[in-house]
C-alpha positions in Angstrom: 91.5 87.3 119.3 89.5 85.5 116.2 90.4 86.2 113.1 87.7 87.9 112.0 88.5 90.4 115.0 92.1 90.7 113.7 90.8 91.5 110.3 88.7 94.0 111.3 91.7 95.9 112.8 93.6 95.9 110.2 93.8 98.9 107.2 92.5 97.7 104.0 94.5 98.9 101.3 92.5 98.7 97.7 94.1 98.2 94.3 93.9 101.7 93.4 96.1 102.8 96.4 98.5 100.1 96.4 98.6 99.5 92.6 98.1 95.6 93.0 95.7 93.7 91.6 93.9 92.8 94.8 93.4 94.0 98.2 95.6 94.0 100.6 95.5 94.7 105.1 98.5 95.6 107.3 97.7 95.7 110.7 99.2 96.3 114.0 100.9 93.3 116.0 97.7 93.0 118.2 97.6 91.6 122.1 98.7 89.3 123.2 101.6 89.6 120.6 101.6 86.5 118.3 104.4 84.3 117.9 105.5 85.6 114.6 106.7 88.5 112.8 105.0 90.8 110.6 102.7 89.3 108.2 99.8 91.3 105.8 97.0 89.7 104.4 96.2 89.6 100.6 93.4 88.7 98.9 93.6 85.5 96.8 91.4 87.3 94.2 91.7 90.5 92.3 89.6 93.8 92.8 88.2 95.1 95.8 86.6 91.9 97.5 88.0 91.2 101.2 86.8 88.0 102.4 88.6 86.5 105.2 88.2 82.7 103.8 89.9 83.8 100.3 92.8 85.5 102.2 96.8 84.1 101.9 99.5 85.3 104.4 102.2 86.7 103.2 105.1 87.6 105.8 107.5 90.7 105.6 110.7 90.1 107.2 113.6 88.7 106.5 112.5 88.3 102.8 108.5 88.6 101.9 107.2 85.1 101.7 103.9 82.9 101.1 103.1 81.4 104.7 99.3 80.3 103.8 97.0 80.5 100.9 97.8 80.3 97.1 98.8 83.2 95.3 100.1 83.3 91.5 104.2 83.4 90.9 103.2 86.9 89.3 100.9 88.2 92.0 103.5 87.0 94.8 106.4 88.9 93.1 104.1 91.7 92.9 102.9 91.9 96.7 107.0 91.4 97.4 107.6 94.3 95.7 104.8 96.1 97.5 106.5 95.4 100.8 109.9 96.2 99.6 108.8 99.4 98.9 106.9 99.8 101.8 108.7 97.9 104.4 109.0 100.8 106.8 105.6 101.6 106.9 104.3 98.4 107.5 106.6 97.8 110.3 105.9 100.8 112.3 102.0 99.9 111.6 102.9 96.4 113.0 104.8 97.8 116.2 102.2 100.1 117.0 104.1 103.1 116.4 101.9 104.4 113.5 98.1 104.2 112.8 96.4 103.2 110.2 96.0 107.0 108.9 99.5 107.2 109.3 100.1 104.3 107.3 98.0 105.2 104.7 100.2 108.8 104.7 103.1 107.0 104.2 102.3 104.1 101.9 103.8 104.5 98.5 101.8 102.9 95.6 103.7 100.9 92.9 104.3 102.2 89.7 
């Protein structure tokens, strides 16, 4: 799967939903599963752009951390705190055991 098809699965979830700056996608694991653990997507730049060459991976578990791309101290702690609070959510999305709807249902914005 490219990663523009991996994109396109994913839920986009825009600033005024998540309460970050930027946009943000949580998909499901996808087939074949890859070789590492959950991850989201986050948009290098703030508002409501999603472009998949301005896109850094951040992975969930154990701790959220950057694995590609550049994000700012601030915006990093920011999307950490995101997944923190939504942790549960973004794991059954990744497993499969929720859709994106679901997801959405479930995600909790930050204050």
């Amino acid at each position: 799967m490219s990663e523009a098809d991996e994109l396109y699965e994913m839920a986009n979830i825009y600033p005024a939903d998540s309460g970050l700056p930027m946009t943000v996608w949580v998909g499901p694991r996808g087939d074949p599963p890859p070789r590492h653990d959950v991850r989201i997507k986050v948009s290098m730049a703030h508002g409501n752009r999603m472009s998949i060459s301005n896109t850094a991976v951040v992975a969930v578990r154990p701790v959220p951390r950057l694995v590609t791309g550049q994000l700012s101290a601030a915006d990093l702690r920011l999307v950490s705190d995101w997944i923190h609070l939504n942790e549960a959510a973004i794991v059954a999305h990744w497993e499969g055991r929720s859709s994106a709807i679901q997801f959405a249902q479930q995600m909790k914005r930050l204050p």
